[in-house]
C-alpha positions as CSV (number, residue, x, y, z in Angstrom):
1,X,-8.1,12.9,4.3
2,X,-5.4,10.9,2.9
3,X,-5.5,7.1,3.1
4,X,-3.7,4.4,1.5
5,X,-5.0,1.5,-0.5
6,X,-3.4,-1.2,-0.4
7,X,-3.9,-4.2,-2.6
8,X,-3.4,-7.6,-1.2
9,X,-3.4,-10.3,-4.3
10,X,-4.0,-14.0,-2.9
11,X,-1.2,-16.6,-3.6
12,X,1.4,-13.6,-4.3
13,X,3.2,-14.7,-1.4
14,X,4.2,-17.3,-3.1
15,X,5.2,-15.9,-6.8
16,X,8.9,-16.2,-8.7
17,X,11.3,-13.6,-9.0
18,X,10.1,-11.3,-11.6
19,X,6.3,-12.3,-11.7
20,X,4.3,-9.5,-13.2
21,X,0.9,-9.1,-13.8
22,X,-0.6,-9.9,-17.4
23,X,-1.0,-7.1,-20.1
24,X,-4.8,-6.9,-19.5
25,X,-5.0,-6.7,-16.0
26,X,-2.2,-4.2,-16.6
27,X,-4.1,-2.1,-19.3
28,X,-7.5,-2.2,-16.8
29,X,-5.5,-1.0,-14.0
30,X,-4.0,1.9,-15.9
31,X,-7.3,2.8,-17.0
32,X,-8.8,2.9,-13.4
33,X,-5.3,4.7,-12.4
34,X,-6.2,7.8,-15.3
35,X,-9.4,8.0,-13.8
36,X,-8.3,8.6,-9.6
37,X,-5.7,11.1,-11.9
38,X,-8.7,12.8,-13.4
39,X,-10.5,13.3,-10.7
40,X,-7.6,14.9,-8.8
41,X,-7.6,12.3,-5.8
42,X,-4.4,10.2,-7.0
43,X,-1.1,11.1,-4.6
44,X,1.1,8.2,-5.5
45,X,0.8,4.7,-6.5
46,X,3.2,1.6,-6.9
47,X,3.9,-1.5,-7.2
48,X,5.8,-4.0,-5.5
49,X,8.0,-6.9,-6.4
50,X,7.0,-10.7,-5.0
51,X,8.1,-11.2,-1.5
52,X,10.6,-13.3,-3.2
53,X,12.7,-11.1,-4.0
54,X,12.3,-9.1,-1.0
55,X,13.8,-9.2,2.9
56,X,12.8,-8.7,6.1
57,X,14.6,-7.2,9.0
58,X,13.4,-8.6,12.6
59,X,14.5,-7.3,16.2
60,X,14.4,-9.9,18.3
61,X,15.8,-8.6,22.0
62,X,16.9,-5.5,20.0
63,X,19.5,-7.1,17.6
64,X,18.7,-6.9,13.8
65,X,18.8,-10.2,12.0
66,X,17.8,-10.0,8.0
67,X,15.6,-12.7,6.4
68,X,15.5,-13.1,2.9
69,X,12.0,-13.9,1.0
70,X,9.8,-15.8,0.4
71,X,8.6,-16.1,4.1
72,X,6.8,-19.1,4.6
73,X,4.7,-18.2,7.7
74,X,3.0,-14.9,5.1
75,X,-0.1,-16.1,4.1
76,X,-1.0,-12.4,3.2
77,X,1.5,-9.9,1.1
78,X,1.1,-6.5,-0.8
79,X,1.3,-6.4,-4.2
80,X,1.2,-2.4,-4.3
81,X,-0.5,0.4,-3.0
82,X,-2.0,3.8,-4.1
83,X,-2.3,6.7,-2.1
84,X,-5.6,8.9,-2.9
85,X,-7.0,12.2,-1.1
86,X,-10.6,12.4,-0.4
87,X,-13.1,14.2,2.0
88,X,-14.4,10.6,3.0
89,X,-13.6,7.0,4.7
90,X,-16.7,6.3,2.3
91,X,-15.2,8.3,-0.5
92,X,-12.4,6.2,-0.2
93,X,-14.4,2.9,-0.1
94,X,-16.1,4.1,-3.4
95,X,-13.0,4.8,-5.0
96,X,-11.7,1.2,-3.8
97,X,-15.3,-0.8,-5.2
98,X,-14.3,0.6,-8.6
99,X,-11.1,-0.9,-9.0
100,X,-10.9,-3.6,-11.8
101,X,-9.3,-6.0,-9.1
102,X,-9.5,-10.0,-9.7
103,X,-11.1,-12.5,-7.4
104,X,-8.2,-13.4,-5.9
105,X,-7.4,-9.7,-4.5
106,X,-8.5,-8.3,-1.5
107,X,-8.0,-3.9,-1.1
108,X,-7.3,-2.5,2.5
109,X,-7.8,0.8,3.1
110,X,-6.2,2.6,6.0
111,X,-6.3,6.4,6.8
112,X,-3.0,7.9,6.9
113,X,-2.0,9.5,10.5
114,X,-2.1,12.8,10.2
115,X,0.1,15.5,11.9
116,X,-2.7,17.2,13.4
117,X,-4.4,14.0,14.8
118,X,-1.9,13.5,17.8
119,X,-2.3,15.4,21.3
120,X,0.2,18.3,21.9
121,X,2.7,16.0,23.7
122,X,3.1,13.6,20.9
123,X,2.8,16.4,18.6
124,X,5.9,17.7,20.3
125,X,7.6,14.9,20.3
126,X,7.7,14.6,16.5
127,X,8.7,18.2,15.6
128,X,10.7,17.7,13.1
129,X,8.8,14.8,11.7
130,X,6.5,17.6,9.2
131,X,9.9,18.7,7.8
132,X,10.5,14.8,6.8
133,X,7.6,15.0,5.3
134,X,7.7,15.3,1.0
């Protein structure tokens, strides 16, 4: 089972341009990071830039219109994400309590779709979507 943690760091809605985290947090993290490595659950992890410095691309009667950050309606942003597989939703939670996270972050975890989980009809409909797949 695949899912995706997500890390959700209060008030990083609201960071500068180039914010990054502090050399400890950083060195903790990388530790914790080794040790999803070492135990062979670790897919993929990253982090994301402030919302500052990102956009966001709306639809609104089907016509695209781009909005540059900060977004001052957010009150909740990503600040990365790993990507772990494990035999358990509770796996997963366990892998998620161990994270050397601060009190002002917050880690979602949501099972990834996969393939397999959708009925025939859907699964037809998205044929080609396992050769998008890395």
């Amino acid at each position: 089972m695949r899912f995706m943690m997500l890390m959700i760091p209060k008030g990083y809605e609201k960071a500068e341009p180039g914010t990054v985290p502090d050399v400890a947090a950083v060195e903790a993290m990388m530790k914790y990071n080794a040790e999803l490595q070492e135990a062979g659950v670790l897919i993929s992890l990253e982090g994301l830039h402030p919302l500052s410095m990102g956009a966001r691309v709306s639809f609104s009667g089907g016509t695209p219109s781009v909005t540059d950050g900060p977004h001052v309606e957010t009150k909740e942003v990503l600040g990365g994400f790993w990507m772990i597989n494990v035999a358990s939703k509770e796996e997963a939670v366990e892998w998620a309590k161990r994270c050397p996270a601060s009190d002002n972050e917050v880690i979602e975890l949501r099972q990834v779709q996969e393939f397999e989980d959708f009925p025939e009809d859907v699964q037809e409909a998205a044929a080609e979507f396992k050769a998008m797949q890395s």
